[in-house]
C-alpha positions in Angstrom: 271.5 -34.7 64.3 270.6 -38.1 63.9 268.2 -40.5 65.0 265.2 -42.5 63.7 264.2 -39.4 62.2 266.4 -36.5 61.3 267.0 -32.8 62.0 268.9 -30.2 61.0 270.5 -27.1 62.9 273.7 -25.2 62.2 272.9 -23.3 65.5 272.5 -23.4 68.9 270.9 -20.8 70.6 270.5 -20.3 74.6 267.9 -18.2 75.6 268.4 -17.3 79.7 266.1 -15.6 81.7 267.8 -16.5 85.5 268.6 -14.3 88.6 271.6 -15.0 90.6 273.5 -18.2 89.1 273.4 -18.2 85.6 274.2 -21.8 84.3 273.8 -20.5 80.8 277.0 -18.4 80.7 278.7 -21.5 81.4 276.7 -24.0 78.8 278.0 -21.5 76.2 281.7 -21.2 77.3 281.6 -24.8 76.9 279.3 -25.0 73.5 282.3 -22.3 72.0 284.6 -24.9 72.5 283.0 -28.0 71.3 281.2 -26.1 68.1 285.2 -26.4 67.1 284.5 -30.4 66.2 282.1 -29.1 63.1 284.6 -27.3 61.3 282.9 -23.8 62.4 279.5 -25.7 60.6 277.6 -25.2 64.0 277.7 -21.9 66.1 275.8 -20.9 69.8 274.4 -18.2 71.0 273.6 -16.9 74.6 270.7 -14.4 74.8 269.6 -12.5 78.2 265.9 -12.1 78.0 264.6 -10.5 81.4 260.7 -11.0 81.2 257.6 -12.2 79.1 257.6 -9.4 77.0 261.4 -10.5 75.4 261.0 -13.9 75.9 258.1 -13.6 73.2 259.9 -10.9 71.7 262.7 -13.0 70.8 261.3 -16.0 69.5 259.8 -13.8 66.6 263.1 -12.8 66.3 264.4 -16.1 65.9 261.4 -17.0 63.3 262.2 -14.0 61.3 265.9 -15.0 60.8 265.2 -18.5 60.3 262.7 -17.4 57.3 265.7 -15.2 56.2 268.0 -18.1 55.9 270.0 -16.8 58.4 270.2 -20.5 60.3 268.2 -23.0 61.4 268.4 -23.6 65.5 268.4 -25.5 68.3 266.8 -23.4 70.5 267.7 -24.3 74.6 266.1 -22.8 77.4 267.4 -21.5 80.3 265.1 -20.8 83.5 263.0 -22.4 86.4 260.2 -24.7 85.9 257.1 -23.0 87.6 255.7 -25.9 90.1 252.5 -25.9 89.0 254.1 -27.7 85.8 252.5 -25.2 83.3 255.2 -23.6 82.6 258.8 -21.7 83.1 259.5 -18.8 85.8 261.6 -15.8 84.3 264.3 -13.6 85.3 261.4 -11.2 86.1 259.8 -13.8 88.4 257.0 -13.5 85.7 255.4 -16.3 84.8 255.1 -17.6 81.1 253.2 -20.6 80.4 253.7 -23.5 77.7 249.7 -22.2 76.4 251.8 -18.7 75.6 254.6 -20.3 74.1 253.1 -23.4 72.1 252.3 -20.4 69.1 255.6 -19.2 68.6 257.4 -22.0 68.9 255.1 -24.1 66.6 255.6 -21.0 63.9 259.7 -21.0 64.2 258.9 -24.6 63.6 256.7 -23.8 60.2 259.7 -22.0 59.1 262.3 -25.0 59.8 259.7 -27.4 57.6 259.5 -29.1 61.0 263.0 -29.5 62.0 262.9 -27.3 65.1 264.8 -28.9 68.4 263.8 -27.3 71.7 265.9 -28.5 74.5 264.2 -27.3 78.0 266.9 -27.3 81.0 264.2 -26.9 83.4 262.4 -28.7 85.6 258.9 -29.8 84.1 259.3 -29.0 80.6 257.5 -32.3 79.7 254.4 -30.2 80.6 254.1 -28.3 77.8 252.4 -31.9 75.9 249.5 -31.3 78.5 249.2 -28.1 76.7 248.5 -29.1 72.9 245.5 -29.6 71.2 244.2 -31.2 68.0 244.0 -28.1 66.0 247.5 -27.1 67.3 250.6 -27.1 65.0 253.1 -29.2 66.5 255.4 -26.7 68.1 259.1 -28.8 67.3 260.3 -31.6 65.9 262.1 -32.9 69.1 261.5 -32.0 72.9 264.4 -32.7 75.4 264.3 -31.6 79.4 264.3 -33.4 82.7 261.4 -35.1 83.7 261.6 -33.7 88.0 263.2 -31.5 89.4 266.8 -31.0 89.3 270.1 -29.3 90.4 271.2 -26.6 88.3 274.9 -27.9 88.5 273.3 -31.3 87.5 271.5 -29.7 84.6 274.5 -28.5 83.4 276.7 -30.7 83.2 273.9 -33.2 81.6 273.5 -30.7 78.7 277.0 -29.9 78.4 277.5 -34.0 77.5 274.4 -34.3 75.4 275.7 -31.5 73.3 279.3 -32.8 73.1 277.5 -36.1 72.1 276.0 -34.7 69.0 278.9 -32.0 67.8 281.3 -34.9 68.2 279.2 -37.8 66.8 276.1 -36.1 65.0 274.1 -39.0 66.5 270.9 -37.1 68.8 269.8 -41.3 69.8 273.9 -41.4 71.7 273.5 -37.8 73.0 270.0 -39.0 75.2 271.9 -42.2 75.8 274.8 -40.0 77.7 272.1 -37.4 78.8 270.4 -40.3 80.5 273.8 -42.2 81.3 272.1 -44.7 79.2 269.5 -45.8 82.0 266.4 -47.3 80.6 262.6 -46.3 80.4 261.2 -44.9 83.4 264.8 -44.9 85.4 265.7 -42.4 82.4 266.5 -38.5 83.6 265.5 -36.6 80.9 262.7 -37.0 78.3 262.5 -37.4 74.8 259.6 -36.9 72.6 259.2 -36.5 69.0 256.1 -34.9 67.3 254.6 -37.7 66.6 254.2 -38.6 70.2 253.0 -35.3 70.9 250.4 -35.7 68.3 249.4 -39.6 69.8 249.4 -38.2 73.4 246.9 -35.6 72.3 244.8 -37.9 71.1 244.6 -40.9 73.0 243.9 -38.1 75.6 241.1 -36.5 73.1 239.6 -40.3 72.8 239.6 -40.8 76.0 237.7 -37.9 77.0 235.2 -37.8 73.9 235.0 -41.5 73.5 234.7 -42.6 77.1 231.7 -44.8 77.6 229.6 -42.0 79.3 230.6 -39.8 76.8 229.6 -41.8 73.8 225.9 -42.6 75.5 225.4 -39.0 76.4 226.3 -37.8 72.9 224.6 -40.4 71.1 221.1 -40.1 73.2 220.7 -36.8 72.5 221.1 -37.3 69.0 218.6 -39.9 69.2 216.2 -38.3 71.1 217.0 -34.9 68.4 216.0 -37.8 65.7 212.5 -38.3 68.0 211.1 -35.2 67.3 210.2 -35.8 63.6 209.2 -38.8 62.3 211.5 -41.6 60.9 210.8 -44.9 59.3 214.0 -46.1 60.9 215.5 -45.0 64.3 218.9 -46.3 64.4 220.1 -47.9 67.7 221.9 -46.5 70.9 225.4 -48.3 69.1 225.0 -47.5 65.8 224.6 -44.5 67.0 228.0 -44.3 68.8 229.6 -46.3 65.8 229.0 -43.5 63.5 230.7 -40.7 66.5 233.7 -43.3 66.1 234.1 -42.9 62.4 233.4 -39.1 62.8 236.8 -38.9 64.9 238.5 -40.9 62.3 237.8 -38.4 59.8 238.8 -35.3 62.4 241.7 -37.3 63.0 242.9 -37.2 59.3 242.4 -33.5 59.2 244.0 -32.8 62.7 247.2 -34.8 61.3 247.3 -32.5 58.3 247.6 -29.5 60.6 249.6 -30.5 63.2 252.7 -31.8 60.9 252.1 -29.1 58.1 251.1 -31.8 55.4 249.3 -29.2 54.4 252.5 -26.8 53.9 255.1 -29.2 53.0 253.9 -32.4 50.8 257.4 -34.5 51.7 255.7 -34.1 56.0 253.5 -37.4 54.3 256.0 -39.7 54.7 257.9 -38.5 57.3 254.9 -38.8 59.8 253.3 -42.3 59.9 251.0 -41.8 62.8 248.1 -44.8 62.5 244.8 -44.5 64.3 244.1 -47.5 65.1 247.0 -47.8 67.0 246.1 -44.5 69.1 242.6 -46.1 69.2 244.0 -49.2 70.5 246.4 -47.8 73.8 243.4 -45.1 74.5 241.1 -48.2 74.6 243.7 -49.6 77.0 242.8 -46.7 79.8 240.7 -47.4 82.5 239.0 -44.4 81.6 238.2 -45.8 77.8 235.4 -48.2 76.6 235.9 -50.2 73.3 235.5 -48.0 70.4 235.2 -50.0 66.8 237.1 -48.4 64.1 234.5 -49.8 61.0 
């Protein structure tokens, strides 16, 4: 699959949890006919999975295989978006939420070295960003699903394209193009996000909670008045003060990047992740919510 940046899968795996019409039968009928443009190089997969239980179940299953070699997936969903955007509705009418699934998924992705493609046909996957935090691991590579609610017949055919796209062409950038009929920005469909704008959303988010101006005074007037209560030749000021929480968040930023894209695990992660925080500084300074925040 190829885009800006590159993954690799030699299998595509449905996982359906759905009552009544199951448009996952049909996405693999389809997916066992186009696999044929690879050469047999690319196989699918449907799995039933009924509740929580083997919805969770299964995606250790998938991690275990994928640390045995066996193949490295695509892994597309197949249920209802629950309305309160935090998550997917089973077969089971169980709820499972993105804060259960972000684990699992983010260790399938350890395995892949941070390849792993999720592609979410249901409504409100885009959630599951709301979900992450800055000691998370980034739980895939790429994230595709509709952005509102949609018509399973709709879904369907969508995905059925976008996969056709990339077993005929290998290019993931044309398969969103025909997955969003190649409408632009916010007239677009379906989302795509990569890692790294999972890891900028989290923290302009962070910055503009931590860093906001109310924030900044609070935090940095109780560490003055802390300062207060033993004597000091020098008391530094209110901004210096809120200066130094700056920098500090620099620093945590460094270490949250580590974790989030495995540097830590895989050395080569360096250079395939070039997230900059001044840049993150700079559109979370741009909220309404933010104050200016000095980076030296």
């Amino acid at each position: 699959m190829t885009t800006s940046l590159k993954a690799t899968f030699d299998k595509i795996i449905i996982i359906q949890s759905l009552k009544g019409y199951k448009t996952g039968n049909k996405l693999q009928d389809d997916l066992s006919t186009l696999t044929v443009f690879t050469d047999g190089v690319v196989s699918s997969e449907l799995i039933d999975v009924d509740n929580k239980k083997e919805f969770l179940s299964l995606l250790f299953n998938i991690r275990e295989d994928v640390l045995n070699e066996k193949y490295m997936p695509i892994i597309h969903v197949e249920a209802h978006g629950n309305a309160d955007n935090n998550g997917l509705i089973l077969a089971s009418e169980e709820s499972i939420t993105w804060e259960e699934m972000k684990i699992p998924l983010a260790e399938i992705n350890a395995v892949t070295h941070l390849n792993l493609v999720v592609c979410i046909s249901a409504c409100y996957g885009g959630s599951l960003a709301s979900m992450l935090r800055t000691n998370d691991r980034a739980p895939c590579f790429f994230l595709v699903g509709p952005k509102k609610e949609m018509y399973p017949d709709d879904l369907l055919k969508d995905f059925t394209g976008f996969y056709e796209e990339i077993l005929k062409t290998q290019s993931g950038s044309r398969a969103i193009k025909r997955l969003n009929k190649n409408l632009p920005g916010n007239d677009a469909k379906y989302f795509f996000t990569t890692a790294e704008r999972f890891f900028e959303l989290i923290w302009i988010q962070y910055l503009r909670v931590y860093c906001s101006k109310e924030n900044l005074d609070k935090r940095a007037n109780k560490i003055l008045n802390k300062l207060k209560e033993t004597p000091h030749k020098y008391l530094p000021s209110i901004n210096d003060l809120k200066n130094l929480l700056v920098k500090i968040h620099s620093k945590k930023f460094d270490e949250s990047k580590e974790i989030f894209f495995m540097m830590d695990l895989f050395q080569d992660n360096r250079d395939r992740f070039l997230v900059d925080y001044k840049k993150i500084l700079k559109e979370a300074n741009e909220s309404s919510r933010g104050v200016p925040m000095k980076t030296t």
